[in-house]
N, C-alpha and C positions, 0 to 999 in steps of 0.2 A: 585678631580684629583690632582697627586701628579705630578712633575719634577726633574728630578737629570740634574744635571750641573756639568759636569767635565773639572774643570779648566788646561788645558796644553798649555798653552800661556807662560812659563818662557822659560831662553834661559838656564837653566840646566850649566853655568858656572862649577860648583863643579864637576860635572860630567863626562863634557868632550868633545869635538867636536862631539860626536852625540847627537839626541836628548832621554833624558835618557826615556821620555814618551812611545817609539819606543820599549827600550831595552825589552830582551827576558828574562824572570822571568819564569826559568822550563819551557821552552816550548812555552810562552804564550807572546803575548806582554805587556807590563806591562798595559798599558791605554786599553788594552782588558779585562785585571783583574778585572780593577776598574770598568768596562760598564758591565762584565756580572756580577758583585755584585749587582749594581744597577739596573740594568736591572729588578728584580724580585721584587721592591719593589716602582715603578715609574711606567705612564702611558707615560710617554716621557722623553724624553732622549737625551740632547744639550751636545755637547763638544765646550766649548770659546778654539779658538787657534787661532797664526799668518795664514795668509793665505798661506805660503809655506811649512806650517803643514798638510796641510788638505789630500791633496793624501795620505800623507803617513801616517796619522789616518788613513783614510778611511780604507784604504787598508789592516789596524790591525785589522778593525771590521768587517771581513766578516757574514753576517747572520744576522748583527746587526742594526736597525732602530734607528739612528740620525740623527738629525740634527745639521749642522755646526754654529757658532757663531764665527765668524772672529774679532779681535781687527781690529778696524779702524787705530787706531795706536801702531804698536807693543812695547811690553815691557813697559806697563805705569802702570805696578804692579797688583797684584792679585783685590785691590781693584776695578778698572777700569776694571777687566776679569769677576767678578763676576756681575758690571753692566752690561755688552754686555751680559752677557749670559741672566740672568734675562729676558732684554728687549726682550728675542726671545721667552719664552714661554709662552702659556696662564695659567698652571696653579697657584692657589693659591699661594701655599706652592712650594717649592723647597730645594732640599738639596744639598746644595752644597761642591766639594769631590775637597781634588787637585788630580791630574792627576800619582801621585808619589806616590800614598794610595794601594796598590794593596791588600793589606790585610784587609782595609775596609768591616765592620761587616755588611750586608744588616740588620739583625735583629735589631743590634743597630740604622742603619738608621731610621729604621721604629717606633724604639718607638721615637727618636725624632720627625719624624713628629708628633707623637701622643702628646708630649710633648709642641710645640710649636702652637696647636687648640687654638686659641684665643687670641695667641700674635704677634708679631712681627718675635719671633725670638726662637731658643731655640739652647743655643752655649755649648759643653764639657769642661771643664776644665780639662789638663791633665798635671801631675807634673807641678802646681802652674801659668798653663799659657791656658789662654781662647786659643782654636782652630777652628777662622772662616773659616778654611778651611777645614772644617768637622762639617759642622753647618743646620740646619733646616732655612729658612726663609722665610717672610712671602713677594711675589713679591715686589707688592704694596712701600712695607715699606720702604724695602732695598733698592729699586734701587730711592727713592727721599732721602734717608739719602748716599747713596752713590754718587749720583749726586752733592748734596750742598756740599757735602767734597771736593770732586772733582772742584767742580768751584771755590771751597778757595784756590787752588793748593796742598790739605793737602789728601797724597795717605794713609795714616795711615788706614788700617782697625777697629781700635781700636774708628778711632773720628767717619766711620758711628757707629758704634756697641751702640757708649755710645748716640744717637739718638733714640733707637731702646726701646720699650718694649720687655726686652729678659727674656727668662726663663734660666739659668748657670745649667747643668749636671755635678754635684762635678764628679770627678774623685772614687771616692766610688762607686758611682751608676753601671761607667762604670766595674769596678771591677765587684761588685756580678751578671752583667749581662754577666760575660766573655769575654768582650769585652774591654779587654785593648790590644789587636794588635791592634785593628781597627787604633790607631791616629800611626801608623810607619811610617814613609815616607821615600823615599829611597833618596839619593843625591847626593851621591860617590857611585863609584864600588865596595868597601868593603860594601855597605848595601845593596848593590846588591847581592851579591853576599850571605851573611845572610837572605836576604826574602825567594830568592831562594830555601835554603837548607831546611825552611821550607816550601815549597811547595814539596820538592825531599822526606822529611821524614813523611810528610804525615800531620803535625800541623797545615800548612795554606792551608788544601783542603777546597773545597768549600762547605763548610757544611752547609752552612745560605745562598746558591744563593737561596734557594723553599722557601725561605721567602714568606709569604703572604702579602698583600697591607690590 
């Protein structure tokens, strides 16, 4: 049994007084993008957000079977979003997406989970810098290496990650697999506005949502 976690618990500062998770990418809302990618390659499906997010998720996923994972306390950073979510589901493995990923590769998802059978963790490296917020991980592991960081007061993803038996995805791999849009993330309206036009001209259709499990 697989799980995807899609993290939208930030307050999107760079972005702007709305929340950018909401914003409409060609049509779509953006955190609708990232759920029907993941959607095709998961058995369940959590969104971690604040709780005065959650109507207004909801209300982006029509059709769509989630469950909510609310921070207990808003804004205590990605690492502490990724424990709340973990703690909500039973599966093993999880792959967890931020919320800002609309172009997230289902097929790359999927060989990481294939990638991370046996260990802890399995994270991409892309231009020179690990990406846990587009990572395989294994529950268990992550949410007692994310806890101990967390009761150091230390939000660093970086101090669970170096806890963890991880398998690192060179940036090559994601290459010859086609999947270097997958790590885009949007943050401003100018990269809004560039995902978008690849969705209008056709580059970021959803070609890898019939991904198999």
């Amino acid at each position: 049994m697989r799980a995807g976690v899609i993290l939208a618990g930030g307050f999107s500062t760079r972005f702007g007084e709305t929340d950018k998770v909401l914003a409409d990418v060609a049509g779509v809302p953006m955190v609708r993008r990232v759920a029907t990618r993941l959607d095709g390659v998961v058995d369940e499906l959590v969104v971690n957000c604040r709780a005065a997010q959650v109507d207004g998720i909801e209300r982006a996923l029509p059709g769509t079977t989630v469950e909510f994972a609310v921070d207990p306390t808003p804004d205590e950073g990605p690492l502490a979003g990724i424990r709340t979510g973990l703690t909500t589901i039973d599966a093993t493995y999880a792959a967890v997406v931020a919320a800002d990923m609309p172009l997230v590769d289902p097929g790359f998802v999927s060989f990481l989970f294939d990638r991370a059978a046996g260990h802890d963790a399995a994270v991409p490296r892309w231009k020179g810098r690990l990406q846990p917020t587009h990572a395989v991980y294994r529950r268990a592991a992550m949410v007692e290496a994310a806890t101990r960081a967390l009761a150091n007061g230390d939000r660093r993803l970086v101090s669970a990650l170096s806890a963890l038996d991880q398998v690192v995805v060179e940036a090559s791999t994601a290459r010859e697999r086609g999947a270097g849009g997958t790590f885009t993330n949007v943050n401003t309206r100018e990269g809004l506005r560039r995902v978008a036009a690849t969705f209008e001209n056709g580059s970021g259709a959803e070609s890898g949502d019939g991904a198999t499990r």
